[in-house]
N, C-alpha and C positions, 0 to 999 in steps of 0.2 A: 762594879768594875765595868768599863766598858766592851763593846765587845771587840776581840783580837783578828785580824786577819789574817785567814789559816795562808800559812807556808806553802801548803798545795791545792790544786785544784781539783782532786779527785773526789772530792766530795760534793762538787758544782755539777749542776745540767750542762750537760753539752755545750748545748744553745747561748749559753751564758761565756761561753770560755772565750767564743772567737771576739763578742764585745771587747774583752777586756785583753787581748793578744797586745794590738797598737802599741797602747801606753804602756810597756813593758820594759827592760832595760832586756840586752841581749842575753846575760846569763840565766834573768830569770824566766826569759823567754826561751831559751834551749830547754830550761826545768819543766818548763808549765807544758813544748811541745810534748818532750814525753811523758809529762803526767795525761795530756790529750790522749797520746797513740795507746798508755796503757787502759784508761777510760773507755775507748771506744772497744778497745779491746774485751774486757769487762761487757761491754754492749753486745759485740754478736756471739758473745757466750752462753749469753742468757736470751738473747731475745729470739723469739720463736721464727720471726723473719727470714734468718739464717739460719736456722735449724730442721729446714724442710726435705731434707735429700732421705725418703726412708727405704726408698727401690733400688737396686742398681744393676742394672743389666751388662754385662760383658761378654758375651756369650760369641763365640767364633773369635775368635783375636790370637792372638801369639803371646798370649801371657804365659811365660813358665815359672820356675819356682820361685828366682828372684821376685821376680811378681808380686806371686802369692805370701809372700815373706815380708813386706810391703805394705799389701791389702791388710794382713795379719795384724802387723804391728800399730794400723789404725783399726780394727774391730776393738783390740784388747781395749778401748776407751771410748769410743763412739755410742752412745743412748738413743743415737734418732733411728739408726737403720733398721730395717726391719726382712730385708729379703737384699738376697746377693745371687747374683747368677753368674758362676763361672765358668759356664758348662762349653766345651769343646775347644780347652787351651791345652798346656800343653803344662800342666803342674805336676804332673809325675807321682811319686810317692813321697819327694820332698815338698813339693807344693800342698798335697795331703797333710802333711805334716805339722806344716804352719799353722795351716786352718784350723786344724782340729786344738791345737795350742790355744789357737785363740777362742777356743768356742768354750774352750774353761773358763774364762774370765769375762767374755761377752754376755749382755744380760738383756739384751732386746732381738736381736736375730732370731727370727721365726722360721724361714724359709731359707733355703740353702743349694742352690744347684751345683754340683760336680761330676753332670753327665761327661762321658765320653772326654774324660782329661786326662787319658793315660794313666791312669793309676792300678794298681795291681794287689795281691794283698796284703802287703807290708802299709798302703794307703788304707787300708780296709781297718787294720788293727788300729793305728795312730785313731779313725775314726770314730770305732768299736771303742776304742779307751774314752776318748771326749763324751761318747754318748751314755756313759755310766752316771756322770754325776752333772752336764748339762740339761735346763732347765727350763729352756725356753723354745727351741730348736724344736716347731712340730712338723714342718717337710724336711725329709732330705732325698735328692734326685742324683742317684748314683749309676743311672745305668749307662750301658755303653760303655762298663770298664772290664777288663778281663780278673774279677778279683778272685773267681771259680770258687769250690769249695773252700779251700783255708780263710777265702776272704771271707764268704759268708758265715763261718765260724766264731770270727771276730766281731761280727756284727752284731751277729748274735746272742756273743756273750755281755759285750753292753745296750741291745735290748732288755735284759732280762734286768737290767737296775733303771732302764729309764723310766721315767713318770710323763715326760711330754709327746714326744714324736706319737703321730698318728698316721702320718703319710711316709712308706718309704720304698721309690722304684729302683728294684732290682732288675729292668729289664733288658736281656742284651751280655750277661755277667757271665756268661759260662758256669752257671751254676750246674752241678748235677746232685745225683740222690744224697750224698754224705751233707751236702751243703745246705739241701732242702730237710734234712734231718734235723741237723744244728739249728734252723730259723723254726722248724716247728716246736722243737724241745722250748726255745724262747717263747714261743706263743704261749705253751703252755702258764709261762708264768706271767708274762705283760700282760699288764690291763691297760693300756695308752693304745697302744698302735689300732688302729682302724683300716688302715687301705695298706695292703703292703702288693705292691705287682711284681710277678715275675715270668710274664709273659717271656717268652724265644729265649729260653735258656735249655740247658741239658738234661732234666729234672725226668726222669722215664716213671712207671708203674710204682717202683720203690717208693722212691720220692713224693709220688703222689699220696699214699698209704701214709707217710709219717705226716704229710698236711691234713689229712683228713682226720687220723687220729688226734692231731694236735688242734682240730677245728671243734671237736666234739666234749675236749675240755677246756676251751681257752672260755675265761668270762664273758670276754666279750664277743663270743660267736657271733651274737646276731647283727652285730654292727659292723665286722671284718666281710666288707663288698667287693674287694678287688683282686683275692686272692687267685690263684693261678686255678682252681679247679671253677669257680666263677669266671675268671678270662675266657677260660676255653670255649665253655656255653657262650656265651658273649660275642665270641668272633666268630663262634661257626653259624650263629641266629643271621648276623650281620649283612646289612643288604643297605648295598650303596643307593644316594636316593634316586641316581641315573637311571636307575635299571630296575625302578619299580613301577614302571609305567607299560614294559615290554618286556616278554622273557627272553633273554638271548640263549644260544646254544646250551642246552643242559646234557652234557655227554652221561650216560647209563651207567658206561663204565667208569667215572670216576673215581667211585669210593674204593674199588678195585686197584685204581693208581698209585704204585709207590713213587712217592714223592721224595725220595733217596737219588742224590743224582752224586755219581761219583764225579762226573763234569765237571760240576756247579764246585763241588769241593775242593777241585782239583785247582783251583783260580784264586788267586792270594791279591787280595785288594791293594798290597803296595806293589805290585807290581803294575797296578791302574796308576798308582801315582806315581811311578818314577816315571810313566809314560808321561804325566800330565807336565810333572817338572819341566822332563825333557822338552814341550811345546811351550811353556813359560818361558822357558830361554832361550828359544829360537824365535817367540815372537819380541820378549825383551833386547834382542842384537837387532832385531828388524823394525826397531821403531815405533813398536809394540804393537803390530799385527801382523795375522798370517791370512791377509785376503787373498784369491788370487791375484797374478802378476804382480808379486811381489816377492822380494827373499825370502820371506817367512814361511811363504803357503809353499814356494820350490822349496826349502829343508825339510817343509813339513812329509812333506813325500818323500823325499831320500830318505829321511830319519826312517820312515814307514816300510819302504823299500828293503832298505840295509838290514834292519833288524829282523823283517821277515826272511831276508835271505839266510843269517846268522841263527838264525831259530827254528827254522821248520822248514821239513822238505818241500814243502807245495809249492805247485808252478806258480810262479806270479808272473802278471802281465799288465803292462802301462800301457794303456790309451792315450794318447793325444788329440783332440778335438780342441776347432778353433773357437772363440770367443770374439763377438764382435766388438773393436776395441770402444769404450765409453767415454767420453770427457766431453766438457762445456768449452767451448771459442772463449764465448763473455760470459757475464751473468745473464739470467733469464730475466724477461720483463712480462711482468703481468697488471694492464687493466682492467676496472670493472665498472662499467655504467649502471647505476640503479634508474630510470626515467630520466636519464640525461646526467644524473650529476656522475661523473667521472673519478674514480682512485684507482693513484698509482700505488699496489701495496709491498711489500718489504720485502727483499731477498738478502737472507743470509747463509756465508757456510752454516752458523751456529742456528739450529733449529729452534731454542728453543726462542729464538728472536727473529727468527724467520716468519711472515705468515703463508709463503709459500716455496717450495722445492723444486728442483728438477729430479724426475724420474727416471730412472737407470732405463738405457736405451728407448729413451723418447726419438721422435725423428725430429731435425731442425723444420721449424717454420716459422715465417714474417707473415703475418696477420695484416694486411693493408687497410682493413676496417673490421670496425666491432662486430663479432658474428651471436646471435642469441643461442641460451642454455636451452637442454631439456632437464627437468630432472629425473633421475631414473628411479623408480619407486623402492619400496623395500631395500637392498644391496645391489641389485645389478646381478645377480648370478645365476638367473633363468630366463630363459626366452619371454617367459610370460612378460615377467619386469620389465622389457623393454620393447613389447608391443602393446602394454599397456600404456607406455609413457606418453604422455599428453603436451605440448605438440609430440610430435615423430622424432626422430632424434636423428632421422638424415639429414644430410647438412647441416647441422647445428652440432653446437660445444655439449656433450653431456658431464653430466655433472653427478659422482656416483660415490654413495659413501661408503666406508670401511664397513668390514663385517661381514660374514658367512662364506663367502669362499675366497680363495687365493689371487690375488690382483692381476695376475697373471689369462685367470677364466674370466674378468672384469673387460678386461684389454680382449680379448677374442672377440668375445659379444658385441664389444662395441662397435668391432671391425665390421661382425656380420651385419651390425645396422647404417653401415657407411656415416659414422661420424667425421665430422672434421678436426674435431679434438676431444680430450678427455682431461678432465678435470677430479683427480680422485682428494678425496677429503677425510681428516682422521673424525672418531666415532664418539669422542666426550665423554669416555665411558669413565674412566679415573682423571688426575691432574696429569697424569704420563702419557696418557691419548689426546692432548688435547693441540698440540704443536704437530705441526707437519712432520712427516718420517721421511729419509730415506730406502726410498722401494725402487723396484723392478718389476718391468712389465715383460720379461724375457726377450731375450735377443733377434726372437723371429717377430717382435715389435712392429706395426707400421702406424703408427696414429703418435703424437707429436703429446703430452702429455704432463701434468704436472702434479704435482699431494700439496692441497692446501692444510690449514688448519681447521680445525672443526669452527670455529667460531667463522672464519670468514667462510666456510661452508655452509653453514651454516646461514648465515645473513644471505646467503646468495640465493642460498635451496629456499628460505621462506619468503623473500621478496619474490621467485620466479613463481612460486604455487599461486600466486593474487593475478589472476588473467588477466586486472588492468595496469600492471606493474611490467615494465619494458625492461627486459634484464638482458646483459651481453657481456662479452668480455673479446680482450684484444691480449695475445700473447706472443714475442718471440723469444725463439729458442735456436742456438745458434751450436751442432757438435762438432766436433774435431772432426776429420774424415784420416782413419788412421788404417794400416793390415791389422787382421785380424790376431788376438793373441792366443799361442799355445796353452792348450792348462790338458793337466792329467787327471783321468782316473785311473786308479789301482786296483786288482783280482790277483787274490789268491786260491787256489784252488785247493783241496787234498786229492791225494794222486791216488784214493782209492773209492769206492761209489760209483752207481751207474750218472753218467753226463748226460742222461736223458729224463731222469728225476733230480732236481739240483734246487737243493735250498740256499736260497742266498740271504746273506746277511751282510746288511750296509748301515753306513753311517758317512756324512758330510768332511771333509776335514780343513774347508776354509774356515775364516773367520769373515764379518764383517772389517772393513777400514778402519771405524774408530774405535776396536781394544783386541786385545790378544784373542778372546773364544774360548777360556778356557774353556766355562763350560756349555758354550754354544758356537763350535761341538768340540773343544776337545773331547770332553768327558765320554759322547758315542764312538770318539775315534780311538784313544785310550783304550776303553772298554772292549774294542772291537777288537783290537790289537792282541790284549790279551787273551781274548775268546778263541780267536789262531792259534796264539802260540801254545796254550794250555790244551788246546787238541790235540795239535802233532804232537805234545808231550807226552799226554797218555797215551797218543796210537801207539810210541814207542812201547807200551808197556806188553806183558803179554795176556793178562789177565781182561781186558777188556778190549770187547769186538771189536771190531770196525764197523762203519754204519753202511748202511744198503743204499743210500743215498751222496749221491756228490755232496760237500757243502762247499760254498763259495763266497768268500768272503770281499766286499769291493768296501773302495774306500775314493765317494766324490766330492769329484771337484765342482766349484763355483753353484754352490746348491742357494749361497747368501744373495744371487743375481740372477734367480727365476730357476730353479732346480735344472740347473741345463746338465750337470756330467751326468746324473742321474736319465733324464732325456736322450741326452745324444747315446748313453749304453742300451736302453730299449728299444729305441729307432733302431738302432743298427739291429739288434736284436730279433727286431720285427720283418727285417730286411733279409737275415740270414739264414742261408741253406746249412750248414758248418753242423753238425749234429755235435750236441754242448753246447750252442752258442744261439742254438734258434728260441724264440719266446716261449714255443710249444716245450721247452726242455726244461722250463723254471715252474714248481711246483707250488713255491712257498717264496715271498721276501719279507723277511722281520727288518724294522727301521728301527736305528734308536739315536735320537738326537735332544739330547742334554739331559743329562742324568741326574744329575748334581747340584737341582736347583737349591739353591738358602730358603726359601718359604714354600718348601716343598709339596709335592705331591705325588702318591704311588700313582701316577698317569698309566692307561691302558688305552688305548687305540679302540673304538667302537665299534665294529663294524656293522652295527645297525645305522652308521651313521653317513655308511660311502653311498656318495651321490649318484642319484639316477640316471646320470650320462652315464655312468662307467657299465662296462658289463655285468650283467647279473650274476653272471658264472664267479666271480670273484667273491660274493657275498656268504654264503655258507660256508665255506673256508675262512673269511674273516672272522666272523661270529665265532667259530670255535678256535681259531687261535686268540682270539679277547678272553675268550672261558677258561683256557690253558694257563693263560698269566692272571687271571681273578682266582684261580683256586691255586695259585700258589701260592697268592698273598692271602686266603683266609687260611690254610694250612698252617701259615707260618704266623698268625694271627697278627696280620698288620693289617691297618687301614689301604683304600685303595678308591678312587674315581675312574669313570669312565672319562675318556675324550674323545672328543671328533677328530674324525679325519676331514680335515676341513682345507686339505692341498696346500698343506706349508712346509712342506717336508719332500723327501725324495720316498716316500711312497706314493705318489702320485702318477706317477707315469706307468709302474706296475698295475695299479688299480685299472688305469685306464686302459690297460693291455689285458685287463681279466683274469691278472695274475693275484690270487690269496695275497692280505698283507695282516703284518700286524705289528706290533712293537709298543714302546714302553715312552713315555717322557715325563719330566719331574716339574715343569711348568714354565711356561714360557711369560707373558705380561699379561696374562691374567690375572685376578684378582682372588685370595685365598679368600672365603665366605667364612662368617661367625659358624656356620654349622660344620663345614671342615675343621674347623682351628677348635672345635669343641668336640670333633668326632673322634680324630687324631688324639686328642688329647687322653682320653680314655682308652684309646690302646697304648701311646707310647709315652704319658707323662706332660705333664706341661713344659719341661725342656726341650721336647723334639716336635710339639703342638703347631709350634710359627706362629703369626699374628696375621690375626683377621684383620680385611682392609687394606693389606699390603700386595702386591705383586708377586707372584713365586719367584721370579728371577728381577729384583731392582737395579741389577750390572745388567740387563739383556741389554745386547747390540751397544755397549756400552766402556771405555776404556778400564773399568774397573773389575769387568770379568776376569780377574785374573784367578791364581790359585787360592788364592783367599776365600776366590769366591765358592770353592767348592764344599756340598753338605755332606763330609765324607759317610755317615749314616747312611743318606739316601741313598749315593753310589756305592757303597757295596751292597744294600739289599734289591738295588733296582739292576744289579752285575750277577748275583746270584739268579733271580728270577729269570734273568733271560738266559740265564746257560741253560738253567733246567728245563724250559722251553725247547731251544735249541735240540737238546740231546734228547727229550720226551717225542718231539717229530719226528728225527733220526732215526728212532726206533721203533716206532708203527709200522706195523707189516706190511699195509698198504696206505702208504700215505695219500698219493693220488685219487684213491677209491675216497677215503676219510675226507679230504679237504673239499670233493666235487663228485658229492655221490649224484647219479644219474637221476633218481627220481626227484632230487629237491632243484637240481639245474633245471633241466626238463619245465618244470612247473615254475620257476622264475621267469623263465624265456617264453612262457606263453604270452 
């Protein structure tokens, strides 16, 4: 018999189908397309090409239950995935719920994050049930949920029938003794689990007894490395690798320290975020920033104003200080002759198409011929660097790259060596440094200046080092000439403490222009806001003292354009006889600006690291306020870095008055290090770890810092550490003595 030709094409190659489409008549080509789509279909089912999604990270988003109900209903069938990270949505106990549904019939899922998703223990059980006869599932990352004892109960009960899970972080759960009871009773029986953490939960003496008992018979003791009585060794060994090269302040009395701060307790983290809300929608009506001289930055103040009025007795007081106003006429023009050959290079608003910028409060000037660069060696942030610079850097264009101090001390220097212009350039240090930035060289500016990009920085800086290489450039720069603009800062006071010992605490509350600030700085204004109100809260109580010290709490203006309100409050300051109000009357200022970074870091302020213009007197004081917030993050067994004080903040002008600083930040465009993101990891989990290689803050200075952008983890442990600071100074008998004892000043100052 001959052979038949089959009725359908599904049994054909692909390749083969669209030959034969053509000569088709229409009906049996309607047939044959869908025999195609179901075919192809057939194809990415099986073929491994489409088959490759086995990761899937979601982690920060607004995913709630519907969501997760969703996700669910594709795990119940999906074979390729292998890890899901849902960790800090907003799933609830029904979003709990789903998941755990679906982990009964999922047969590839190994990894599983659902840190900090609001879940409670009714999520606990749902999960506790799934992990009874789940098979595959060997992490699960559940901390940062309030699921307390009853939750860990549940967990516990479907520990005790699982066979896979090895990894599972409890850390952050409110767990206490009954709860740490119920997971050692399960130890006792599982032979799977290996790493279980339960670091910063509520687990006392008790608690510890039934892990230990339950360590001495579980099978597999020698292999179970992360348990909580191993944590604790672990973080109190624990020595950041900043601070292995130098000792800093090791106070005697610490071990003596209760680190019980009824302060610290006393401050409820949504009350940071309805603060934070509240600036999301004041800069969302304004165009989406609250820089100053504009709507957003004037509500931001009222808002701050109002509420402290409405909340707490303390005086408060508005500053007004002027601002010189800033704008361009035209755009800026910049050439650059290498041995004659002449480029005109690129001005845009958008930076990252710009090769060159205008600088906040440059001065206008017309260039009428090419004048030659110096280049200034190392960064430009010591006298040495630019009396070594080769030629001289008088009368000539300097030329000075990003990096180690604040562009502001760049701009001084240059003045002291009578430049005619200054040329600052970014440092190539990531792909995010490598485009020009908008900066500020502050408002008492006189040098005419611009921020290139590192690359044409770069070509400029190495064709000038070649002594037979003719380097110049020609720029004008043409500003508005406008009055000066109003901007405020804000003091709050308590109306009780001597105003001749006065702890001040600050934070920024502009933003930059292009994005709201949530968290630079909402998140320090926020935080700051609450540190007030949560005071006068408890003065009202009768059971705890009042402090011996004034605290004062200020909140500046325009810190994103050369930390001026912070300036113009210590100029005056330095100026004033007003007892309260003179420099001599400020004993302490703690800074905290941006708390909240997404690839976080527990940041501490260095003070081995304040530069040797500032006075000496300031230094012993620093050092042990950096020790105060280090041993409160190994108490509470968290990771923690040192940073510099490297003049980007509104502790600068303190330091430079010789006043003790210190404070806290969660990381600005830096770059989180493999040894960070693997250090982290082993105290708080691979979900709250971050990723090495990335920036701490990827919205800094940027439209997208919005509330989104905040890590609410970090800002409530980076809001707790600084009350407990706060209220631990407050109550040193002699703080004055403590922060600037006379034998170690003395010997600084020789």
């Amino acid at each position: 018999m001959a052979n038949q030709i089959p009725s359908s094409f599904l049994g054909l190659p692909v390749e083969l189908i669209y030959r034969i489409l053509d000569n088709l008549d229409n009906l049996t080509l309607v047939y044959s397309i869908r025999d195609v789509c179901i075919r192809l279909n057939m194809i990415t089912d099986t073929y491994n090409r489409y088959q490759t999604l086995t990761k899937l990270s979601l982690w920060n988003n607004e995913i709630g239950a519907l969501g997760a109900e969703h996700l669910a209903g594709a795990l119940r069938n999906n074979t390729m995935l292998t890890e899901l990270d849902l960790s800090y949505n907003q799933l609830g106990d029904l979003g709990a719920k789903h998941l755990a549904d679906a982990l009964r019939n999922n047969t590839t899922l190994t990894i599983l994050g659902l840190s900090g998703i609001e879940m409670g223990a009714l999520g606990a059980q749902y999960l506790g049930d799934a992990l009874r006869n789940n098979k595959t599932l060997t992490t699960l990352q559940l901390s940062s949920n309030p699921i307390r004892d009853e939750g860990a109960q549940h967990l516990a009960d479907g520990l005790q029938n699982n066979k896979t899970l090895t990894t599972l972080y409890l850390t952050f759960n409110k767990i206490g003794d009954k709860g740490a009871h119920h997971l050692a009773d399960a130890l006792r029986i599982n032979t799977a689990l290996t790493q279980l953490y339960l670091t910063k939960n509520e687990i006392e003496d008790l608690g510890a007894e039934h892990l230990a008992g339950a360590l001495r018979n579980n099978t597999m003791k020698k292999r179970i490395t992360a348990i909580i009585v191993v944590q604790i060794v672990l973080q109190l060994v624990y020595l950041s690798p900043s601070i292995a090269t130098q000792p800093i302040f090791n106070d005697q009395d610490s071990s003596k320290r209760s680190f019980h701060s009824p302060y610290a307790e006393s401050i409820r983290i949504d009350e940071v975020v309805t603060h934070l809300n509240e600036l999301q929608r004041i800069a969302t009506a304004a165009n989406g920033t609250r820089a100053f001289n504009t709507p957003g930055f004037n509500h931001t103040v009222d808002y701050l104003t109002n509420y402290l009025s409405a909340n707490t007795n303390f005086k408060i007081t508005k500053s007004i200080f002027p601002i010189k106003y800033f704008a361009l006429e035209n755009n800026p023009i910049f050439l650059s002759s290498i041995d004659g050959k002449i480029t005109n290079h690129t001005y845009s608003k958008n930076r990252f198409q710009a090769e060159f910028l205008e600088v906040a409060f440059s001065t206008s000037i017309s260039f009428h011929h090419f004048v030659p660069i110096t280049v200034i060696p190392n960064f430009g942030c010591s006298n040495t660097d630019w009396l070594v610079a080769n030629p001289a850097p008088a009368s000539r264009v300097a030329l000075v790259k990003r990096g180690e101090c604040a562009f502001t001390d760049k701009g001084i220097l240059a003045t002291n060596y009578n430049v005619t212009g200054l040329l600052l350039y970014n440092d190539g240090t990531s792909s995010d440094r490598r485009s020009p930035i908008f900066e500020s060289l502050g408002q008492n500016n006189v040098l005419p200046a611009l921020f290139l990009s590192f690359d044409l920085g770069e070509r400029l800086s190495n064709a000038a080092r070649n002594p037979s290489v003719n380097v110049s450039v020609l720029f004008n720069i043409s500003i508005v000439d406008e009055k000066p603009i109003p901007v405020a800062n804000i003091c709050a006071d308590t109306p009780t403490g001597d105003p001749t010992q006065t702890i001040l605490i600050g934070s920024h509350t502009d933003s930059v222009s292009t994005g709201p600030g949530i968290n630079d700085n909402g998140s320090g204004t926020a935080a700051n806001l609450a540190f007030a109100v949560a005071l006068a809260r408890i003065f009202r109580t009768f059971n705890y003292a009042k402090y011996k010290y004034r605290i004062r709490f200020c909140w500046w203006g325009a810190e994103e354009v050369g930390v001026l309100g912070s300036n113009f409050h210590v100029a005056n300051a330095q100026n004033s006889t007003v007892v309260g109000e003179r420099i001599a009357d400020y004993l302490a200022y703690l800074n905290f600006d941006m708390l909240g970074s997404p690839n976080f870091i527990f940041g501490i302020y260095d003070g081995r690291t304040i530069r040797n213009n500032n006075p000496p007197s300031a230094i012993p004081g620093s050092n042990k306020i950096s020790a105060l917030f280090r041993d409160w993050f190994i108490q509470h067994y968290l990771p923690w870095d040192f940073s510099d004080f490297d003049g980007r903040s509104d502790y600068s002008p303190f330091l430079a008055a010789g006043v003790a600083a210190g404070g806290l930040v969660s990381g600005l465009d830096g770059i989180k290090s493999q040894e960070q993101r693997d250090r982290y990891e082993k105290f708080l989990g691979p979900g709250l770890s971050g990723l090495a290689g990335v920036i701490h803050d990827p919205c800094y200075h940027k439209a997208c810092d919005t509330i989104q952008n905040i890590n609410l983890f970090c800002l409530e442990n980076m809001v707790q550490a600084a009350a407990y600071t706060i209220e631990t100074l407050a109550r040193l008998p002699d703080l004055k003595g403590w922060l600037y004892p006379l034998n170690e000043t003395q010997y600084l100052n020789v």
